[in-house]
C-alpha positions as YAML, in Angstrom:
chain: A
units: angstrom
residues:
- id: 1
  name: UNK
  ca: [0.00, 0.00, 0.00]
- id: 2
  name: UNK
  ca: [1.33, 3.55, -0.47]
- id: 3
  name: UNK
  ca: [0.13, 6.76, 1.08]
- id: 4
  name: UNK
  ca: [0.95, 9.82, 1.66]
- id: 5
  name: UNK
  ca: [-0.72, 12.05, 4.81]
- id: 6
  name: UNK
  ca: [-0.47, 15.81, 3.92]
- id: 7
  name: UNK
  ca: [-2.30, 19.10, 5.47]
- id: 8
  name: UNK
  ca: [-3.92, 19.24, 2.66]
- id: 9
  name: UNK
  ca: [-5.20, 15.91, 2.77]
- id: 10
  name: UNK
  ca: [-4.05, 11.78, 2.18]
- id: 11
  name: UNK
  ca: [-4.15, 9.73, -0.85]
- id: 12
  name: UNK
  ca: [-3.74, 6.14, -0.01]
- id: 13
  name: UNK
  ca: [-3.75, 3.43, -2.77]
- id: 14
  name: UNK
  ca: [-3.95, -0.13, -2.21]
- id: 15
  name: UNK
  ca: [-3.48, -1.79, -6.12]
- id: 16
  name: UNK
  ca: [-7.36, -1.73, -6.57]
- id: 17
  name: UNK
  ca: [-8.56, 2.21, -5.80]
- id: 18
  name: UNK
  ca: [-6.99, 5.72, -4.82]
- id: 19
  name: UNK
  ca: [-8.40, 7.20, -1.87]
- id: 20
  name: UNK
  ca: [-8.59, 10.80, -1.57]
- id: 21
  name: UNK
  ca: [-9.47, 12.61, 1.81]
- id: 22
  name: UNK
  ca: [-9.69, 15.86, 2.29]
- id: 23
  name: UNK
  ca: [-7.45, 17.24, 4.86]
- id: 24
  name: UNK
  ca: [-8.96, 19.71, 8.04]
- id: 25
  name: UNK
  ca: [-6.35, 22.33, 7.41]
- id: 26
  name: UNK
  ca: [-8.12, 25.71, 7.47]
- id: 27
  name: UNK
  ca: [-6.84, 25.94, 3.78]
- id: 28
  name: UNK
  ca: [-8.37, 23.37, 2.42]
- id: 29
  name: UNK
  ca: [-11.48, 24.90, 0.52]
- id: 30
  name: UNK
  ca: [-15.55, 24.41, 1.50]
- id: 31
  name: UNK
  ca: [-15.86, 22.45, -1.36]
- id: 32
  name: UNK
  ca: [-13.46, 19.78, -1.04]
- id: 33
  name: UNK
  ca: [-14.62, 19.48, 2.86]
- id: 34
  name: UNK
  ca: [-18.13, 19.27, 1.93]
- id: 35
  name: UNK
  ca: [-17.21, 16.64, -1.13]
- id: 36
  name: UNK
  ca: [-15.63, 14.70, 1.67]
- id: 37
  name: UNK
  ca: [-13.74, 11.39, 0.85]
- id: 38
  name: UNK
  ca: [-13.36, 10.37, -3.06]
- id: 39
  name: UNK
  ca: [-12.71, 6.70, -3.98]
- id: 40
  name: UNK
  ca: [-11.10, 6.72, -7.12]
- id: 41
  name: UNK
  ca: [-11.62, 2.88, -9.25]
- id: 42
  name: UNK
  ca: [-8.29, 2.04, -10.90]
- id: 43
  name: UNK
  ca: [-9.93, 1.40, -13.67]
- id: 44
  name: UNK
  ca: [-11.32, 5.27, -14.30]
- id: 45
  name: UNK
  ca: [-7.52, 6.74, -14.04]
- id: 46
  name: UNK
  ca: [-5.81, 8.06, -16.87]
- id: 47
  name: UNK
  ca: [-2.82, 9.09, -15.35]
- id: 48
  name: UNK
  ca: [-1.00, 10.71, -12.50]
- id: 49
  name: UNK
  ca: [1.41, 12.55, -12.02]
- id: 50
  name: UNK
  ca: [4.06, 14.66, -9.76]
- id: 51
  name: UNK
  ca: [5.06, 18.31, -10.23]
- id: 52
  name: UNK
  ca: [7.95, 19.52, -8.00]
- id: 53
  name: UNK
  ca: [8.45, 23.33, -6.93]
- id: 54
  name: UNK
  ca: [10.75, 25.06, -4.43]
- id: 55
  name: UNK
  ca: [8.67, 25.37, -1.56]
- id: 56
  name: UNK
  ca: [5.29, 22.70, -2.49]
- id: 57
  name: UNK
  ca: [5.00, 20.35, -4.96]
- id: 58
  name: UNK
  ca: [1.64, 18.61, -6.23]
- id: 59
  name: UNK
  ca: [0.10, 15.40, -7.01]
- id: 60
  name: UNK
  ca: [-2.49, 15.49, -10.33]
- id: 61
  name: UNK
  ca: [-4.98, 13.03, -11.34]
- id: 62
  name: UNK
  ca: [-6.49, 12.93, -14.86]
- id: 63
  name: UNK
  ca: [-9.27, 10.59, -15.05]
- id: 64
  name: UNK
  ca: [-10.90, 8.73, -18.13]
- id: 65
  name: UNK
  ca: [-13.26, 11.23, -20.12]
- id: 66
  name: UNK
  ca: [-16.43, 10.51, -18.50]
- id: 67
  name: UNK
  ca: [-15.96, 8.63, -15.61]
- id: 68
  name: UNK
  ca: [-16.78, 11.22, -13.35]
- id: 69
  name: UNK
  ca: [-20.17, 12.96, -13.37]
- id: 70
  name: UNK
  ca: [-18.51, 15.77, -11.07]
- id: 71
  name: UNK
  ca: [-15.80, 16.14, -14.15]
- id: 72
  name: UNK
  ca: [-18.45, 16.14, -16.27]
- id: 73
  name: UNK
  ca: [-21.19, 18.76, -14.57]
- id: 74
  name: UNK
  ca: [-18.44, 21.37, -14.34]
- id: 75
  name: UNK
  ca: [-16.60, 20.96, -17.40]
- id: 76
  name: UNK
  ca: [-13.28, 21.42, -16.01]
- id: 77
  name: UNK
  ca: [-14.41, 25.08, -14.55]
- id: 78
  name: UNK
  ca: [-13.57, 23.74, -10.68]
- id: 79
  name: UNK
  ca: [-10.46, 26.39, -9.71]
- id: 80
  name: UNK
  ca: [-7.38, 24.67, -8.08]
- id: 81
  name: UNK
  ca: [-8.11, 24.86, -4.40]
- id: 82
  name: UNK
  ca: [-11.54, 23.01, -4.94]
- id: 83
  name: UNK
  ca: [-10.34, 20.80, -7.30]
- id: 84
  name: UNK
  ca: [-10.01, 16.77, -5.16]
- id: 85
  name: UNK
  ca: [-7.75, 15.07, -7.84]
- id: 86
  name: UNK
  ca: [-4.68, 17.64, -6.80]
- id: 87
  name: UNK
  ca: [-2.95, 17.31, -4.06]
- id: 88
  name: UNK
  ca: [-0.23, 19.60, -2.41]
- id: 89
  name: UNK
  ca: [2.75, 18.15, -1.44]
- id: 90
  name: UNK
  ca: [5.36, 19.35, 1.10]
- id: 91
  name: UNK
  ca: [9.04, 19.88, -0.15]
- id: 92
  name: UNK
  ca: [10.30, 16.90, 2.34]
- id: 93
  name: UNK
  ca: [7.78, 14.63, 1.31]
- id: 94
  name: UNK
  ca: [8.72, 14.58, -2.60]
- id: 95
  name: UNK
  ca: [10.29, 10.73, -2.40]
- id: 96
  name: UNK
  ca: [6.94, 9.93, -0.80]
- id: 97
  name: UNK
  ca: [4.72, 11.64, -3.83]
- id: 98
  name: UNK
  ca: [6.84, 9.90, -6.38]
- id: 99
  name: UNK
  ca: [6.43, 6.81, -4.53]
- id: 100
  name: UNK
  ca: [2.57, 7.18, -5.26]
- id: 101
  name: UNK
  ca: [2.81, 7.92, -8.82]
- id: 102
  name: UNK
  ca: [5.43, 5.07, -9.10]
- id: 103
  name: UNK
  ca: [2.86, 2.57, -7.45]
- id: 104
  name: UNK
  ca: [0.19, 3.90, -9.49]
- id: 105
  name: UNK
  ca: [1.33, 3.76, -13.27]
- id: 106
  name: UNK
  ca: [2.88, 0.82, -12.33]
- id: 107
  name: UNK
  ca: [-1.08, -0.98, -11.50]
- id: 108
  name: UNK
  ca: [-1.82, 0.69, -14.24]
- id: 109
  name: UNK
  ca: [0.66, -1.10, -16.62]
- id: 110
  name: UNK
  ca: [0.19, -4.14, -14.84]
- id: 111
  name: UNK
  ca: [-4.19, -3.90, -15.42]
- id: 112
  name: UNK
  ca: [-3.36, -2.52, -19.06]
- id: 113
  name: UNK
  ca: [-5.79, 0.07, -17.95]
- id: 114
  name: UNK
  ca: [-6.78, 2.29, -21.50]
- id: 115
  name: UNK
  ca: [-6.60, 5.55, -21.24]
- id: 116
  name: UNK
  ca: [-9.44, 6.27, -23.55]
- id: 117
  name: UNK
  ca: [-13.00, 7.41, -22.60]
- id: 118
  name: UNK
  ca: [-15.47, 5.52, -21.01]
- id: 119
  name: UNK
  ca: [-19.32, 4.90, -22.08]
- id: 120
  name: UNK
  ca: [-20.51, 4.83, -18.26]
- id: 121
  name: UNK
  ca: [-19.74, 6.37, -14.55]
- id: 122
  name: UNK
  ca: [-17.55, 4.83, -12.71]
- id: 123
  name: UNK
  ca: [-17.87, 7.08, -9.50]
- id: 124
  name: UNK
  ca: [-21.40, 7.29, -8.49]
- id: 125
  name: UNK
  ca: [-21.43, 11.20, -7.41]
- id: 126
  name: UNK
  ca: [-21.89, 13.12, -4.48]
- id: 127
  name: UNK
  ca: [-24.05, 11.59, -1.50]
- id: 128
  name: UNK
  ca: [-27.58, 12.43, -1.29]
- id: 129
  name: UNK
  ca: [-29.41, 14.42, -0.22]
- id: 130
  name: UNK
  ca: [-27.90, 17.36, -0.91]
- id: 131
  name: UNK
  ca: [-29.07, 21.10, -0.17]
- id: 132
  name: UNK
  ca: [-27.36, 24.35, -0.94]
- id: 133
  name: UNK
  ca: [-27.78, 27.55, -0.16]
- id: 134
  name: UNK
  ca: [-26.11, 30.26, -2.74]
- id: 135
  name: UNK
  ca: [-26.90, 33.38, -4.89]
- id: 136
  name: UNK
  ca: [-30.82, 33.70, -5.30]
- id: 137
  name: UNK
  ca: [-31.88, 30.56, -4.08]
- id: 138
  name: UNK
  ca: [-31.81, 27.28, -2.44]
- id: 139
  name: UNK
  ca: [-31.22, 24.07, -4.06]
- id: 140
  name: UNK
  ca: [-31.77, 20.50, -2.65]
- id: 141
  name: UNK
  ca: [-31.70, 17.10, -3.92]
- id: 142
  name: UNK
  ca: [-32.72, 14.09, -2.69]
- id: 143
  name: UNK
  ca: [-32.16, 11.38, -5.54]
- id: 144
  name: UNK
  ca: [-34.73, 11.78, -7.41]
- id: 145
  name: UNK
  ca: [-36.45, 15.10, -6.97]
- id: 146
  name: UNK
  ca: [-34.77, 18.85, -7.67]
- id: 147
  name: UNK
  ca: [-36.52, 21.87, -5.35]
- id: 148
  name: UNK
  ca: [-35.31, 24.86, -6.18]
- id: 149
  name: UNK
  ca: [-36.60, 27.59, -3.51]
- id: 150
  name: UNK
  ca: [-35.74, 31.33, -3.83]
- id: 151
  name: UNK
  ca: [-34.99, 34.13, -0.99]
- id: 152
  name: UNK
  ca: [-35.23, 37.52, -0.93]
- id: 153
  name: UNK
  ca: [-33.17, 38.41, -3.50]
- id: 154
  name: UNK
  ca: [-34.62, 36.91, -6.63]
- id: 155
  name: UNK
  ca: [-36.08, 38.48, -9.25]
- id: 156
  name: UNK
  ca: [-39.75, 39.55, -8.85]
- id: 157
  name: UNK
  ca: [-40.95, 37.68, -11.95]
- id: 158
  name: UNK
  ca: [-38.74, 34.67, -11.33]
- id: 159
  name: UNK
  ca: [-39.78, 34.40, -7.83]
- id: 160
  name: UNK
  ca: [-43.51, 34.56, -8.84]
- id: 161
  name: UNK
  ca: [-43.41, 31.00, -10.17]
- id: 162
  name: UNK
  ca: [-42.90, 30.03, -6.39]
- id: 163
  name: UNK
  ca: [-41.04, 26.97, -5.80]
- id: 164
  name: UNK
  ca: [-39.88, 24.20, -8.36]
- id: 165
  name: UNK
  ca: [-39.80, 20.54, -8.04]
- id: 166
  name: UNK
  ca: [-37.90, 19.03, -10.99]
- id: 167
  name: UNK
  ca: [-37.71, 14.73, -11.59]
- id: 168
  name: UNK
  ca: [-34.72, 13.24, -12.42]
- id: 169
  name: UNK
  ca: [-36.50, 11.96, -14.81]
- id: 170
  name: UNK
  ca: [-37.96, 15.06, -16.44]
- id: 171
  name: UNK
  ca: [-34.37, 16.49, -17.35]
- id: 172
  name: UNK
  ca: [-32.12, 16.18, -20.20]
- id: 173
  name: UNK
  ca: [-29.49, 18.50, -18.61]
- id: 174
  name: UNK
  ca: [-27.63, 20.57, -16.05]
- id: 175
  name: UNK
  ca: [-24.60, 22.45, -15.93]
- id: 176
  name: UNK
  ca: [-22.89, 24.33, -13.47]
- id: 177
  name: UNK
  ca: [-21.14, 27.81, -14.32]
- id: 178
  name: UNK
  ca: [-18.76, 30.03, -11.88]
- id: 179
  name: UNK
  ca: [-18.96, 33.57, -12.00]
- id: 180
  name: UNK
  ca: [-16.58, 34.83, -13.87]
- id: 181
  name: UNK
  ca: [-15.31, 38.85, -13.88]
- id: 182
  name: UNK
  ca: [-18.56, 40.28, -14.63]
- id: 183
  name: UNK
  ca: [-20.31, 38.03, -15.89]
- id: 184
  name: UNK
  ca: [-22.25, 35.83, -13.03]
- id: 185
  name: UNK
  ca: [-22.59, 32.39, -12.94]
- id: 186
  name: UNK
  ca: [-25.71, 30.18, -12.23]
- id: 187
  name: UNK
  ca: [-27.04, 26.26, -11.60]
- id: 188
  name: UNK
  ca: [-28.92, 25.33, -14.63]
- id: 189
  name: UNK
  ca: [-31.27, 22.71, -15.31]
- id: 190
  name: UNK
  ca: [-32.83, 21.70, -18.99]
- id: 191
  name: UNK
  ca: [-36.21, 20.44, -18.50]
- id: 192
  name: UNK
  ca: [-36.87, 18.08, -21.74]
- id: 193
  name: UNK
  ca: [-39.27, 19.52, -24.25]
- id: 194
  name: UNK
  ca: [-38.82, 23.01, -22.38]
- id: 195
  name: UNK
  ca: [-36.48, 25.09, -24.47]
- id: 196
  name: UNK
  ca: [-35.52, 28.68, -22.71]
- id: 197
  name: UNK
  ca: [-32.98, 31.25, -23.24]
- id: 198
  name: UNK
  ca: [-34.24, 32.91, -20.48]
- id: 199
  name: UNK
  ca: [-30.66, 34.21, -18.28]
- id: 200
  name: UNK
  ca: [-30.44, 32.54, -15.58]
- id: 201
  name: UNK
  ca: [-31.82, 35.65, -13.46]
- id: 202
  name: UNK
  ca: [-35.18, 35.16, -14.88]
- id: 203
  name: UNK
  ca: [-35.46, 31.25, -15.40]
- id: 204
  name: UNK
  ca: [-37.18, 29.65, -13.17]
- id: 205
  name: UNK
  ca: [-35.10, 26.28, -13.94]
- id: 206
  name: UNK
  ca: [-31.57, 27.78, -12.50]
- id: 207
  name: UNK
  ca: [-30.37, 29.31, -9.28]
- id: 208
  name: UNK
  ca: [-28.26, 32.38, -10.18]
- id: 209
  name: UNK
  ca: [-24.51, 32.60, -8.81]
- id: 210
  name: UNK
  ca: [-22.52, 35.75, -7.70]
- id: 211
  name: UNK
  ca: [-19.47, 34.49, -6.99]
- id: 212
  name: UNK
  ca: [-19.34, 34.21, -3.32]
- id: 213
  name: UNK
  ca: [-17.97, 31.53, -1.22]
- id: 214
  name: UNK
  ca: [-20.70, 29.03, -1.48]
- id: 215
  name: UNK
  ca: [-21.01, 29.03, -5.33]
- id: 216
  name: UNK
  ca: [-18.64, 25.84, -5.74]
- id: 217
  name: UNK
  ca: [-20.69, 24.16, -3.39]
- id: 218
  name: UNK
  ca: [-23.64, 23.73, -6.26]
- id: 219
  name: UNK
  ca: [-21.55, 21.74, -8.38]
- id: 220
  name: UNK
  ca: [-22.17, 19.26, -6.09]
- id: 221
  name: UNK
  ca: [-26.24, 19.45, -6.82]
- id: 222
  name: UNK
  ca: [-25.27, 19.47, -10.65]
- id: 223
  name: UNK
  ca: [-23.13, 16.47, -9.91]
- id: 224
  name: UNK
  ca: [-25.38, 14.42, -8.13]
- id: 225
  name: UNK
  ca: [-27.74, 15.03, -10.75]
- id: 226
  name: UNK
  ca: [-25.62, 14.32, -13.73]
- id: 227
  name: UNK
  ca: [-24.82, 10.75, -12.31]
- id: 228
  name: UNK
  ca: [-28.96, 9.95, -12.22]
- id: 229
  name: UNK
  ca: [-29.01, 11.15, -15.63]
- id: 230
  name: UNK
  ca: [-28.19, 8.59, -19.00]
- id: 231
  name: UNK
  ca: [-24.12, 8.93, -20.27]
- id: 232
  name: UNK
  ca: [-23.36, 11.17, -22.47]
- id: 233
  name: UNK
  ca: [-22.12, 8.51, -24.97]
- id: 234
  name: UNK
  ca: [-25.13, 6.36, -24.71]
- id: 235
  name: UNK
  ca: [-26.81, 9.66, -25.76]
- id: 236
  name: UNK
  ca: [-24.51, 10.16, -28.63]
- id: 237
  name: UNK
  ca: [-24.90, 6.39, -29.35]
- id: 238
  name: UNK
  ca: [-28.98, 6.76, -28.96]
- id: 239
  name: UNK
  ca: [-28.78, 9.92, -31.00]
- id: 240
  name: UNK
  ca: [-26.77, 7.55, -34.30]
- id: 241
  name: UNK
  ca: [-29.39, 5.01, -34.12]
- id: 242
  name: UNK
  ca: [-32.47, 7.79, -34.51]
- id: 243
  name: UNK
  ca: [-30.46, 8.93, -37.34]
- id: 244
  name: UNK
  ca: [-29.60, 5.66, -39.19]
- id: 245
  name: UNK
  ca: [-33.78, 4.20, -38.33]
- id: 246
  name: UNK
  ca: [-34.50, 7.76, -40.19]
- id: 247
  name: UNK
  ca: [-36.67, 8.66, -36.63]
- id: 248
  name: UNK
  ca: [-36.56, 12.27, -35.76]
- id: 249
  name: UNK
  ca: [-33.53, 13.59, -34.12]
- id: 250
  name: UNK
  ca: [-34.99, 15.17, -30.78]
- id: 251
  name: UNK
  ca: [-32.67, 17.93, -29.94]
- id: 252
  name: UNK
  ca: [-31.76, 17.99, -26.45]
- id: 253
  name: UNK
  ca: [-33.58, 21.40, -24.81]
- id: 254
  name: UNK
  ca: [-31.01, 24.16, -25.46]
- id: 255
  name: UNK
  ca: [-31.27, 26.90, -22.54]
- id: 256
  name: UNK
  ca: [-29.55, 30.01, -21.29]
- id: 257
  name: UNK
  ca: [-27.94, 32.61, -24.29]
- id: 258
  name: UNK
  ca: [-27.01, 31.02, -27.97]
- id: 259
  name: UNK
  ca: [-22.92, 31.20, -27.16]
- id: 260
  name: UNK
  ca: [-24.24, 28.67, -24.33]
- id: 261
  name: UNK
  ca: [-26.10, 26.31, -27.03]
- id: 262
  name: UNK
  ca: [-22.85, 26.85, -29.53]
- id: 263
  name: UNK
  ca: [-20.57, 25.26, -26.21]
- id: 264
  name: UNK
  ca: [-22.70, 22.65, -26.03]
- id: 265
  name: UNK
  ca: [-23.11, 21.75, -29.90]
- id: 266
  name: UNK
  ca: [-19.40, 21.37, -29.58]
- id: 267
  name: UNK
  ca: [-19.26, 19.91, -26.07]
- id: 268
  name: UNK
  ca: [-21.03, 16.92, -28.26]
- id: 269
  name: UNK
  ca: [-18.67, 16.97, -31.19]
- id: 270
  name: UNK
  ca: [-15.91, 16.67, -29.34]
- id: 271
  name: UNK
  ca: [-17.77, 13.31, -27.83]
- id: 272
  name: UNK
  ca: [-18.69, 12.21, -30.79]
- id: 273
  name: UNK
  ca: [-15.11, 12.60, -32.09]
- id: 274
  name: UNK
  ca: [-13.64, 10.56, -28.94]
- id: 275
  name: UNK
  ca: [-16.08, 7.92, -29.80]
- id: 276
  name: UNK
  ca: [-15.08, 7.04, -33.15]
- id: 277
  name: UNK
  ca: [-11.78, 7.08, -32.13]
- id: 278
  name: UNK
  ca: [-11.91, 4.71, -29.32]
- id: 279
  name: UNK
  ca: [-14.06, 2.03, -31.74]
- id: 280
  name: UNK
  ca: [-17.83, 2.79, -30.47]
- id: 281
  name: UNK
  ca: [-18.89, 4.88, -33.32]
- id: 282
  name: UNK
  ca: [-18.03, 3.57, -36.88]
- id: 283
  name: UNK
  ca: [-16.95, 6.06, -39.45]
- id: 284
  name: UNK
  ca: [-20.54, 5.99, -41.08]
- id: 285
  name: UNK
  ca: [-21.95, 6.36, -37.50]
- id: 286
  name: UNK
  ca: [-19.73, 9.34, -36.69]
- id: 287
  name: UNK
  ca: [-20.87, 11.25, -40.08]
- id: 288
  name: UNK
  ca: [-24.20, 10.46, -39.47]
- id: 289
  name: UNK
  ca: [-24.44, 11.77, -36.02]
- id: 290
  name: UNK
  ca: [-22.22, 14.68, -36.66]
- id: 291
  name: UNK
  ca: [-24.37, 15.78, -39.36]
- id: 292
  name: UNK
  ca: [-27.10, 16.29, -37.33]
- id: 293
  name: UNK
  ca: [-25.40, 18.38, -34.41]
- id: 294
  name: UNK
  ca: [-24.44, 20.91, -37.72]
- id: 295
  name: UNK
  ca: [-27.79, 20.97, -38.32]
- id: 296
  name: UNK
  ca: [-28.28, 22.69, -34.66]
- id: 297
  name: UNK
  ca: [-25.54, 24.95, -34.83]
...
């Protein structure tokens, strides 16, 4: 087994999983605290690896595209101190980080683990229930029901529609955005058969987000969601087969401003392009589906 017991929290790996706990320094972000403990399957890892400095160093993971729905919900847009699959190392505890990595490419090897994308989860999300408090509203989930309840400083018109309950099984979607510079951020959820492009300040389907301390702590709602909801590549793979049977492509409900719909469109390309090259989309299969995300864009 190696580990290695930081402030800023232990990895320990025992040739089957990485396990990531979050340390109790008072540096260690909300988010990661809240998150709590992350088993990591050696079977989702891409990679790891060790990047020395003069005073810290730090341990990265990089998991298989798509085998995280928390990777997935917030596209990469988790800053460094709330990101779990880093790790800061002390300078007198280098031989120890490059111990782990050692250990872990190693299993890796040994389990010819592929590095290429995966067609299902294989970390099940944040524990539920789940409620969170940020921006103009509250937002709790319990598995399979989204509320969304607002406070005091919503918008008068959104605030009208009182509160929403959401099924899992009524979405297509969510995403989670951090405010950036000027521009705020917001929960989102697409409701199937419910286009908007509503801002998220007036739709009733998203909590807005101001950039405050608790903002990070709703990826964990758009998390626990995204792991209820089908893979993205069975969606792709879904989406082929409508094609090729000539049925009617439902587009999935685009929401929020057209530069968000445009991400998304190539969000999916970029899936479908990972698919054909790992082997589940043929190179009929790939033309076919692409076609029809053009056709959105």
């Amino acid at each position: 087994m190696a580990e290695i017991i930081q402030k800023d929290g232990t990895w320990t790996f025992d040739g089957d999983a990485l396990r990531l706990t979050p340390g109790r320094d008072k540096n260690v972000s909300l988010f990661r605290k809240t998150l709590g403990e992350l088993v990591v399957p050696l079977g989702a890892l891409a990679g790891v690896s060790f990047e020395q400095g003069r005073k810290a160093g730090r341990l990265r993971l990089r998991l298989r595209d798509g085998a995280d729905p928390l990777l997935h919900a917030t596209g990469g847009r988790l800053t460094e101190p709330n990101d779990p699959y880093q790790l800061f190392v002390e300078s007198d505890r280098y031989g120890v980080a490059e111990y782990v990595v050692d250990e872990v490419r190693n299993a890796l090897l040994l389990d010819q683990v592929p590095a290429a994308p995966v067609a299902e989860y294989l970390l099940p999300g944040p524990a539920v229930p789940l409620s969170v408090s940020a921006g103009d509203g509250t937002a709790s989930f319990d598995g399979e029901r989204v509320r969304l309840e607002w406070n005091w400083k919503t918008e008068d018109a959104k605030a009208a529609a009182g509160i929403r309950t959401l099924a899992v099984t009524d979405l297509d979607g969510v995403e989670w955005l951090p405010a950036v510079g000027l521009e705020n951020g917001c929960l989102r959820f697409s409701v199937k058969n419910a286009p908007t492009k509503a801002p998220p300040k007036y739709d009733p389907n998203s909590v807005e987000l101001w950039g405050f301390k608790k903002d990070p702590l709703m990826a964990l709602i758009a998390a626990a969601v995204q792991a209820r909801l089908p893979h993205p590549a069975r969606a792709a793979a879904t989406d082929v087969r409508d094609v090729r049977e000539g049925r009617p492509e439902l587009p999935s409900a685009p929401v929020g401003s057209a530069e968000d719909d445009h991400d998304a469109l190539l969000r999916r390309l970029r899936e479908l392009g990972e698919l054909r090259r790992t082997g589940v989309l043929t190179d009929e299969e790939f033309t076919l589906a692409k076609q029809a995300v053009l056709k959105r864009m």
